[in-house]
N, C-alpha and C positions, 0 to 999 in steps of 0.2 A: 543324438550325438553327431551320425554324419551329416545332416541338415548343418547340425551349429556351424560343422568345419567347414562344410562348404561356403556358407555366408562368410566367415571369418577370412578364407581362401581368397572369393570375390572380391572381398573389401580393400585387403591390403595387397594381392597383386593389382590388380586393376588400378589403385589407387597409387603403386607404385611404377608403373611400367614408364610414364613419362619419363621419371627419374631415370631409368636405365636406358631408355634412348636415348638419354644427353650425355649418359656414359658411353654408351656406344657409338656414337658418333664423333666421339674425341678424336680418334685412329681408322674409322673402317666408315668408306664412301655408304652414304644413307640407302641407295637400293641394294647394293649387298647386304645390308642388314635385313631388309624388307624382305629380300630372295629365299636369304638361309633362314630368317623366323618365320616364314610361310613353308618352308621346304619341309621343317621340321612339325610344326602345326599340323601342317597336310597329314603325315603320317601318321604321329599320336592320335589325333580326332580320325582317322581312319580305323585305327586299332580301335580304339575304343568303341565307336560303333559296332566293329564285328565281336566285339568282348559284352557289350550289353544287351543287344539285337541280334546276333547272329547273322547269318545269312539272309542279305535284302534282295530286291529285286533291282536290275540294275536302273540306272535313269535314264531319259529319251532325251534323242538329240538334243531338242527343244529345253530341255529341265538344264542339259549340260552346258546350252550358251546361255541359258538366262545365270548360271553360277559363274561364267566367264564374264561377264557383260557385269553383274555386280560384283564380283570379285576386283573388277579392273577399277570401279568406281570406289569400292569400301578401302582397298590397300595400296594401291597405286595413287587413286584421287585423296585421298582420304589419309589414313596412316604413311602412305609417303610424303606428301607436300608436307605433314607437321612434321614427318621423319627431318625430312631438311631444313624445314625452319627452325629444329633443337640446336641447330650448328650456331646459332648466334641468338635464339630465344630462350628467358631460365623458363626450365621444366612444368615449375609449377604454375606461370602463366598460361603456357599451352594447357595444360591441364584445366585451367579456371576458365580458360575461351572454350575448351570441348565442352564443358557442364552447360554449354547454354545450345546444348542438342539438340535437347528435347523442342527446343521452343521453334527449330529452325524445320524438323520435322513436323513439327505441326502446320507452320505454313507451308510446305510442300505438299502437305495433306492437304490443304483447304485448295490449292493450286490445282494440282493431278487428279486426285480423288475426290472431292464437291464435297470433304468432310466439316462441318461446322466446328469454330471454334467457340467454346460456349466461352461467354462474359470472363467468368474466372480466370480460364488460361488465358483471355488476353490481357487481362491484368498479371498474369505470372509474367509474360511475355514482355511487357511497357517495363516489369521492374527488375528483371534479370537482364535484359536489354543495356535497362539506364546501370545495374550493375557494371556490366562489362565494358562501359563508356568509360566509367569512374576507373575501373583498371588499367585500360590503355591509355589515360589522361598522365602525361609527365608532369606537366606544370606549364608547359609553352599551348600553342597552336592545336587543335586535335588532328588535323593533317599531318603536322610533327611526327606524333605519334605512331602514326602508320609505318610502321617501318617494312623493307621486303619482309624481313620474317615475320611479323603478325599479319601479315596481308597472305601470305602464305597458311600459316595456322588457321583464319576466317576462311579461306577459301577449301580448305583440308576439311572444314567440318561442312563448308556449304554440299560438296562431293559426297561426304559423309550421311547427309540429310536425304540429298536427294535420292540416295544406294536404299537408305531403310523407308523412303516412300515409296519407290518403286518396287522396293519385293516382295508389296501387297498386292502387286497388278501381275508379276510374272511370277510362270510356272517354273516352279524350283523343286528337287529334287522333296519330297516329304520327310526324310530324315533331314535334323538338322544340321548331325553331327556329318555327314554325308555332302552336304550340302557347303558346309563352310570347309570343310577336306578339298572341297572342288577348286572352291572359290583362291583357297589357298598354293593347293597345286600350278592352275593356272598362272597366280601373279608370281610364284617361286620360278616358273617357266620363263617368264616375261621378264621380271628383272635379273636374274642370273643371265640371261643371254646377253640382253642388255648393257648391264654392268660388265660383261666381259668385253666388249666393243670400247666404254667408254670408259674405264678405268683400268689399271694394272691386270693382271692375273690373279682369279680369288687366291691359289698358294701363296702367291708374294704378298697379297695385301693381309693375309692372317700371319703372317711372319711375320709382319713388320708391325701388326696391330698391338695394344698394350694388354697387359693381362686384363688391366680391368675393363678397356671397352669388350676383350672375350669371352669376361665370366657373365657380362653384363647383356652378351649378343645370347650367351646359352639361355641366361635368366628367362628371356623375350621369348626363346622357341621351347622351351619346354616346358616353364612353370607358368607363361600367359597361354601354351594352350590346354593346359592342365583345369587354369580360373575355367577357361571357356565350357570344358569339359564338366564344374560343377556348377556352370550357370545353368546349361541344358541340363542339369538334374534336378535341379531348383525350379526351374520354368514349368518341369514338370511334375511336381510333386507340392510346391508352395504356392500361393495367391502369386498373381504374377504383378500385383499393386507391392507387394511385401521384398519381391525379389528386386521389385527397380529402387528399391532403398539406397541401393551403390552408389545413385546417380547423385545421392546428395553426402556420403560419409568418402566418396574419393578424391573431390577436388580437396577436402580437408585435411585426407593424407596425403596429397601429393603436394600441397604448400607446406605440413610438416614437414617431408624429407627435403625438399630442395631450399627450406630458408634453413632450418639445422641441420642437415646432412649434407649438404647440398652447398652449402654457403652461398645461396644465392642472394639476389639483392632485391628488397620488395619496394614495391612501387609505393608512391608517395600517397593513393588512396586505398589500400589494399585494405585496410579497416573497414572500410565505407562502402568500397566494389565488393566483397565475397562474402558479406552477410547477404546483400540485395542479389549476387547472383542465385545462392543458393535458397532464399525466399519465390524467387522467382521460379525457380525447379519444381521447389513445393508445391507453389498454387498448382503447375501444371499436373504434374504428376496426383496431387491429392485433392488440388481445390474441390473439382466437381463431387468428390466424395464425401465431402465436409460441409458443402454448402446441399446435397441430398439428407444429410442425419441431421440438421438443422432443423431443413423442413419439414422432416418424418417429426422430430420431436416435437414440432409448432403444430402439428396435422395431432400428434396422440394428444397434446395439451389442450387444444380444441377441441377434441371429440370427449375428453372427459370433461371442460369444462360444460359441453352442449348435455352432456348427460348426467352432470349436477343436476341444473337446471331444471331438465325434464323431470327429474325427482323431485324437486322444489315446487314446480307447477300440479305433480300429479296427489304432493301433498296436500297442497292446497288446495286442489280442488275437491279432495273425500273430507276436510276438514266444512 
């Protein structure tokens, strides 16, 4: 049962949270959002670690700047540039341009780390690719297309990609929940200072902000770190092939809520773009799995057809 919730948890915040930074940023500048939903993060996923694990030991310098150093790249690079490209992009496009993660992390993997990409994912990758083309296509020029804010949102996931390739090479804290507390702490440091520099005063800006970009700023800090909280239980406890299921059931809700809930307006190939992106997820994420039980099943149908055979021959020859 708490398995189910948790999947259930995963799928539909995660799948919602775009949605709610496009609320949020109706009223309240993009890094103060970033600030207090990291502020808040920070805390919860710190409770929770000392509620699940108890007493850790603490992390060395070293663990502390490589959580600083990704933290700067994952919410700053990463969830801030889509943060402000919400301000003039609908929700569920940023959401359908983050689904082609996976593919962007793999060549950063093949880049940094000398990981091979086998045949399959590069075929996941040619057609979640040509998906995401078919999305940003208006109907003019594909330069047209480019607008700051999707240039912003590609670049938000490029920062994105490169945070989750590199925090295979650096030493980070071994708890994870410990570890994204850091990550969180820091960038709530960074842009709260920040934002106080380059915007209002956080009091006057939440005064004057609307109730629903506030219910929508709470949503982000308590109930996304909440998802976070039953991912890292999930990671732990389920196939972690089973757990990256998200990656293809959230872009699905998050073009549900923002074309009816959302009333947003969908692009002239959004039929055609977000079967192929989400095909393209698939190969990556399952291909190689699917194209291994192929061959196992061709490898078991040969060895019993080899051992027909051999009973056929051994007939015949006492015959």
């Amino acid at each position: 049962m708490l398995i189910a919730l948790c999947y259930l948890t995963l799928f539909v915040v995660w799948g919602s949270t775009y949605f709610f930074i496009k609320m949020a940023v109706e009223s309240i500048p993009p890094f103060y959002i970033i600030g207090l939903r990291c502020l808040g993060g920070s805390i919860l996923l710190w409770a929770l670690s000392r509620i699940s694990r108890g007493k850790t030991s603490m992390p060395t310098r070293k663990q502390v700047l490589s959580s600083l150093i990704l933290g700067v790249l994952l919410m700053i690079g990463g969830t801030g540039l889509i943060t402000i490209a919400e301000q003039s992009v609908d929700s569920y496009i940023a959401a359908l341009l983050i689904a082609s993660t996976p593919m962007v992390v793999a060549a950063y993997d093949r880049v940094l780390l000398g990981i091979r990409i086998a045949p399959i994912r590069l075929l996941g990758i040619a057609i979640g690719f040509t998906g995401v083309a078919l999305l940003l296509y208006n109907g003019g020029s594909f330069a047209d297309s480019l607008s700051p804010g999707i240039l912003l949102v590609i670049s938000g996931v490029g920062f994105w990609g490169l945070a989750t390739s590199l925090g295979h090479k650096m030493e980070t804290p071994p708890d994870p929940l410990i570890n994204s507390s850091l990550q969180m702490f820091f960038v709530s440091a960074i842009c709260l200072l920040g934002s106080s520099f380059a915007y209002a005063p956080l009091p006057q800006v939440l005064a004057q902000a609307s109730t629903q970009s506030l219910l929508a700023l709470l949503y982000l800090a308590v109930v996304g770190s909440l998802a976070y909280g039953a991912y890292t239980y999930l990671i732990a406890h389920e196939p972690a092939i089973r757990v990256s299921s998200y990656s293809l059931v959230n872009p699905v809700i998050a073009t549900l809520l923002g074309l009816v809930v959302g009333d947003e307006t969908p692009v002239p190939l959004l039929a055609a773009g977000l079967p192929l992106v989400l095909v393209g997820v698939a190969l990556m994420l399952y291909g190689e799995v699917v194209v291994e039980k192929i061959k196992g099943k061709n490898r078991i149908s040969l060895h019993r057809k080899d051992a027909k055979g051999a009973k056929k021959d051994k007939k015949g020859a006492s015959d």
